[in-house]
C-alpha positions in Angstrom: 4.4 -46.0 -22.4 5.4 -47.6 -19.1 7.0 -45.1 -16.2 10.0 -47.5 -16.6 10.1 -46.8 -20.4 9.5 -42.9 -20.5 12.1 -40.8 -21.8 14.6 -39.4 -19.2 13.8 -35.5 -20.4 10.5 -35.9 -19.1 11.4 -36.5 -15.3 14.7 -34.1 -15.5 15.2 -31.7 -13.2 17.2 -29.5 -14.4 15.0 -27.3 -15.9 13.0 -26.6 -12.6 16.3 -25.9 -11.0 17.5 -23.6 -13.6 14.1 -21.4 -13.4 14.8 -21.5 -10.0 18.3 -20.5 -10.2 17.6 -17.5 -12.2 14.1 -16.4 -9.8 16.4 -16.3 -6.9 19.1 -14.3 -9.1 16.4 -11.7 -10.4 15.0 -11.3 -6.4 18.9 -11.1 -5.3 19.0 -8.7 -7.8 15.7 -6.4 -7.4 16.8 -6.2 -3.4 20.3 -5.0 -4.9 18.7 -2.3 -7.2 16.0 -1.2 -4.0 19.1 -0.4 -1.9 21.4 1.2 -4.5 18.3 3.7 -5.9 17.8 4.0 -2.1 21.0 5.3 -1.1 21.3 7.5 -4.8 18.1 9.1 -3.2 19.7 10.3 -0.3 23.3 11.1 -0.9 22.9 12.7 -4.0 24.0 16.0 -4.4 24.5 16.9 -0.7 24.7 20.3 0.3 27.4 21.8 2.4 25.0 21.8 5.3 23.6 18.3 4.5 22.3 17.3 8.0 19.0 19.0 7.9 19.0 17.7 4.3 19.6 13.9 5.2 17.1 14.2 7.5 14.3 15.0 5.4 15.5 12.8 2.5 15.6 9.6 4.7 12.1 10.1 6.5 11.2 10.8 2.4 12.9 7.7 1.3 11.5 5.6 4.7 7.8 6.7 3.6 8.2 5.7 -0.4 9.8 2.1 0.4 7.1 1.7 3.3 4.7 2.3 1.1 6.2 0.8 -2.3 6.2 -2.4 0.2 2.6 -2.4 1.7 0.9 -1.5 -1.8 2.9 -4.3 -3.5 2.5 -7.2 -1.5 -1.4 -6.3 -1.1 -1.6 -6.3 -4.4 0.3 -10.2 -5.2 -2.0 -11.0 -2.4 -5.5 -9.9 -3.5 -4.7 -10.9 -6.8 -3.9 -14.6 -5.3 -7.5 -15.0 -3.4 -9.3 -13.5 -6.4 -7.0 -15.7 -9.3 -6.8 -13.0 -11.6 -4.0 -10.5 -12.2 -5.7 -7.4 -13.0 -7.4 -6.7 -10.3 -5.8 -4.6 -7.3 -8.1 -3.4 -3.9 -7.7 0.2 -5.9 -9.8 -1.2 -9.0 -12.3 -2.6 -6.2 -13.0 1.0 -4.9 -11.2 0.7 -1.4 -9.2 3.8 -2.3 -12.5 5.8 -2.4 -13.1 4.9 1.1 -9.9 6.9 2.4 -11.5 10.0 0.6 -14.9 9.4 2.1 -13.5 8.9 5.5 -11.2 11.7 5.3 -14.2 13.8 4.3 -16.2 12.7 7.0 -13.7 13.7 10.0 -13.1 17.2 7.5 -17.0 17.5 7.9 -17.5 16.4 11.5 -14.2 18.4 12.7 -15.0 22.3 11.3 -13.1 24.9 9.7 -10.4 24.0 12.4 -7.2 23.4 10.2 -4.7 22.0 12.9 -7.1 19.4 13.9 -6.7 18.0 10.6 -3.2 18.5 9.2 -1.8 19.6 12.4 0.7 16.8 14.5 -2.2 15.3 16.8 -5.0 15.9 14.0 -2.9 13.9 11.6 -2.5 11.2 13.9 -6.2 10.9 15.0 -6.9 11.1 11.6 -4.8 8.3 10.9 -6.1 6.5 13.6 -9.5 6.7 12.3 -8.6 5.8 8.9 -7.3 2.9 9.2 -9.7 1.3 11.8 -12.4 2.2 9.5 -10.8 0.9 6.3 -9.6 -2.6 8.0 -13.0 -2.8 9.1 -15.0 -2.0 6.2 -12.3 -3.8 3.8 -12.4 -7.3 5.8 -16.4 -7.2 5.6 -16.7 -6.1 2.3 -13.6 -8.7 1.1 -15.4 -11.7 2.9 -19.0 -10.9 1.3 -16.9 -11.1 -2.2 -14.4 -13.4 -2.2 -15.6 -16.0 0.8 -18.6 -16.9 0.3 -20.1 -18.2 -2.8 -18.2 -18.0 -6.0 -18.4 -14.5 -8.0 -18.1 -14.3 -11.5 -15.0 -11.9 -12.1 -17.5 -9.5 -14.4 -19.7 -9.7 -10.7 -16.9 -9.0 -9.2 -15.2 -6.0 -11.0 -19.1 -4.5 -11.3 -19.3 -4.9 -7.6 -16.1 -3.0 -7.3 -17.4 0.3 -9.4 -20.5 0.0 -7.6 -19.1 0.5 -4.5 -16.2 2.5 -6.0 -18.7 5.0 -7.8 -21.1 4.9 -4.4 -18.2 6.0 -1.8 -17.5 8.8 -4.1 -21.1 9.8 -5.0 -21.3 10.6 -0.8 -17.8 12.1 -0.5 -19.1 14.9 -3.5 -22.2 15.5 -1.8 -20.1 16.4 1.7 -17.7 17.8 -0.4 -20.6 19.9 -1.6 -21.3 21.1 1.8 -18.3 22.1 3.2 -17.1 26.1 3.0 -13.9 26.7 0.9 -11.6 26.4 4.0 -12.5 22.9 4.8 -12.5 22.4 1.4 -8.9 23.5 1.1 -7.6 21.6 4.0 -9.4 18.6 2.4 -7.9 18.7 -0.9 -4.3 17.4 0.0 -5.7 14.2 0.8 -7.1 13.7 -2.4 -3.1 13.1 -4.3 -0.6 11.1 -2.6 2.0 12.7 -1.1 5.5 11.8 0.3 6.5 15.3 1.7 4.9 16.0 5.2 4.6 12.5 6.9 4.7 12.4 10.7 8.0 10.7 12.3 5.2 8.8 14.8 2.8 8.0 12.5 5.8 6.4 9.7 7.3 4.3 12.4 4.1 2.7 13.8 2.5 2.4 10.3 6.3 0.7 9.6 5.4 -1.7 12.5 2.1 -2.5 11.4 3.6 -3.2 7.9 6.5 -5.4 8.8 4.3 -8.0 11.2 1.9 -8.1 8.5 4.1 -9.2 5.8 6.2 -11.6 8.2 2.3 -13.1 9.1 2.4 -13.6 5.1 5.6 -14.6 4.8 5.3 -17.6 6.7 2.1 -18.8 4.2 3.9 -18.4 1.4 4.3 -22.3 0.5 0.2 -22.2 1.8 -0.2 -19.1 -1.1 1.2 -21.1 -3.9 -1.7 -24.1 -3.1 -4.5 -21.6 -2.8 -3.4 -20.1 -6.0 -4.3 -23.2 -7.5 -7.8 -23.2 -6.8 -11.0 -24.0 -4.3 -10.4 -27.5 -4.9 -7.1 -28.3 -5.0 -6.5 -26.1 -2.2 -8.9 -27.5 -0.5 -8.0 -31.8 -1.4 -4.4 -30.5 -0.4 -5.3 -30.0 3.1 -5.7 -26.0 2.9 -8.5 -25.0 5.0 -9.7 -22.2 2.2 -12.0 -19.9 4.0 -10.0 -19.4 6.9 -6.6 -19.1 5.0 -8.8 -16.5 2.3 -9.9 -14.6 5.1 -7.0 -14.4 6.9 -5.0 -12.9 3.9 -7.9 -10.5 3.1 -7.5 -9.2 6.6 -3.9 -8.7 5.5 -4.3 -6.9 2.6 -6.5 -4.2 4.4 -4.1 -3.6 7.1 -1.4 -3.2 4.5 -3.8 -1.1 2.1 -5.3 0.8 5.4 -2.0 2.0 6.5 -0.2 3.0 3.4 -3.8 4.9 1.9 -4.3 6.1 5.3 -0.4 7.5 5.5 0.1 8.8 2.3 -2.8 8.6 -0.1 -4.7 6.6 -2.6 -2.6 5.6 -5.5 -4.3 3.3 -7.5 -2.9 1.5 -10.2 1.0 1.1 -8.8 0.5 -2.3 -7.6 -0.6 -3.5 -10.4 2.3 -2.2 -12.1 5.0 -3.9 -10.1 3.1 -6.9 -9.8 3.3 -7.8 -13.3 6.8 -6.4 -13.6 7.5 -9.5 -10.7 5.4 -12.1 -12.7 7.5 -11.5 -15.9 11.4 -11.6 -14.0 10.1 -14.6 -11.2 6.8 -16.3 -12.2 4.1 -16.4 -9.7 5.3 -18.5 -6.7 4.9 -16.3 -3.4 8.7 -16.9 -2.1 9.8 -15.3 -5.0 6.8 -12.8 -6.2 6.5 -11.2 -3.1 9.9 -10.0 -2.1 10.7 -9.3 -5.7 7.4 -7.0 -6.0 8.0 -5.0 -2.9 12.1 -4.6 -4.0 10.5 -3.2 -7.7 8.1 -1.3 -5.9 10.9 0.5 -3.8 13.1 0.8 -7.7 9.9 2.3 -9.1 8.8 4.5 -6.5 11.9 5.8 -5.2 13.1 6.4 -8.8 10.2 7.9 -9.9 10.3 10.4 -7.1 13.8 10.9 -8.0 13.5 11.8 -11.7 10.4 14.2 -10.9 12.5 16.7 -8.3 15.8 16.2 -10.6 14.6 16.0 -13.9 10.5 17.6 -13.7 11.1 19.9 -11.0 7.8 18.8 -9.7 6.0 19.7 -12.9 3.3 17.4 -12.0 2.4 14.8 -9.1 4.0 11.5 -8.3 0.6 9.6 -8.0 -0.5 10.9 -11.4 2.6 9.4 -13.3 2.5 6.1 -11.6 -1.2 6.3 -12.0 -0.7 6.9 -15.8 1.0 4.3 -16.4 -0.7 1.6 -13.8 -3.8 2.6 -16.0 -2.4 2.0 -19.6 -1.1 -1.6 -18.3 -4.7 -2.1 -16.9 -6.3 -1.0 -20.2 -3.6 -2.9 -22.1 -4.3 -6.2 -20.1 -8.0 -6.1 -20.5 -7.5 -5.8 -24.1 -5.6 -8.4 -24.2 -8.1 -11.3 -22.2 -10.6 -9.7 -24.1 -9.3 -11.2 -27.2 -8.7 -14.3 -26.1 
């Protein structure tokens, strides 16, 4: 059948504008539901002398959408260059290089306690984080995903290689520190949202926002690499320089918000697929869509455990839980295919 002669459905448009339509409806709307669940975080329930109170809750508030916004676009990204959506830089074992580095300036510092968790300790400490990670990441991320092609059972038995190596060497320092070090050590093995410094929040909120507006600006470039070496690459998208350019990004983002807060593994995959089922998989919709769910999820989540749980457990194992039973649920499912 001739072009001339093909039926009219086949070339109409109006389906492509109608997805469209309703992906920039569902972002619109995700932004929406980030700001409302936002502002219910902070002005709820007010006490009579709520300026102390606001304070706290909006640094709180700043730190869960920072890092709701840094985990979730890493993870959209990562799972772009690698073309397969259950993989996050948690699954790969970068997480277990925050606890081996915060080990290692635990271990190198003493039985000191303010030069860890104190104001300047924190910062130096954050300093060193997340020069080490970017470092280590962007090396690491090039030997996988640059250079010749991995197998994606190569490259998830890379990851708990590594994974299960950085956390071999963090137990044996563990092993040799005395109980105090031990105990100062120990909050930076959970995330936590409660005792973040005002400096470090605003320049890790710097470091976040050029990052994303770098990625922003590739996101019609994304869409092409997510299509494939060779497409990519017959479409004018110089691959390895693009690839590496958005695995530097996703350290910086996943440096900064392990480094501030804490590992929490399985979140971004979470949200991720949450954005793939309400606005497919093209970037200018994916990734603002994942960050506003991330911000819903996070924030709410925090919510409902000091309303409702009366912090009967830990955020990080909740959103953990649940990461983990979609990642379980996922494999499962390709490995029945």
């Amino acid at each position: 059948m001739s072009v001339e002669n093909a039926p009219a459905a086949a070339y109409d448009p109006a389906p492509r504008a109608t997805h469209e339509h309703r992906a920039r409806a569902a972002t619109a709307l995700s932004a929406v539901a980030a700001l409302a669940v936002c502002a219910a975080f902070v002005l709820w329930d007010l006490p009579p002398a709520w300026e102390y109170v606001l304070e706290l809750r909006v640094r709180k508030v700043a730190t869960l959408a920072l890092v709701a916004v840094a985990v979730a676009v890493s993870t959209v990204l990562f799972q772009t260059v690698t073309a397969n959506t259950i993989l996050t830089p948690g699954i790969m074992g970068f997480d277990a290089l925050h606890l081996l580095v915060a080990t290692l300036v635990v271990f190198s510092v003493g039985t000191s306690e303010n030069a860890v968790t104190g104001t300047d300790g924190a910062r130096v400490l954050w300093v060193v984080e997340t020069t080490v990670m970017v470092v280590v990441v962007a090396l690491l991320s090039q030997w996988l995903f640059v250079g010749a092609r991995r197998d994606l059972h190569v490259l998830v038995l890379v990851g708990i290689v590594v994974g299960t190596l950085l956390r071999s060497v963090t137990s044996l320092l563990q092993r040799m520190l005395d109980p105090t070090q031990f105990a100062v050590l120990q909050d930076s093995f959970f995330a936590s949202f409660n005792t973040v410094d005002e400096t470090l929040l605003g320049i890790s909120a710097l470091a976040v926002a050029l990052t994303v507006a770098a990625v922003w600006r590739l996101r019609s470039t994304l869409d092409v690499l997510a299509l494939g070496r060779e497409v990519a690459t017959s479409l004018g998208v110089d691959h390895r320089r693009t690839v590496m350019g958005v695995l530097v990004a996703v350290a910086v983002l996943v440096s900064v918000s392990t480094a501030l807060v804490g590992p929490i593994t399985f979140f971004g995959l979470l949200v991720a697929h949450l954005a793939y089922r309400l606005v497919g998989h093209r970037h200018r919709h994916s990734l603002p869509t994942a960050a506003a769910l991330g911000v819903v999820t996070l924030v709410l989540a925090q919510l409902l455990l000091e309303r409702v749980f009366s912090y009967a457990t830990g955020l990080s194992i909740i959103i953990d839980f649940a990461g983990g039973v979609l990642f379980l649920a996922l494999v499962l499912r390709r490995s029945r295919r």
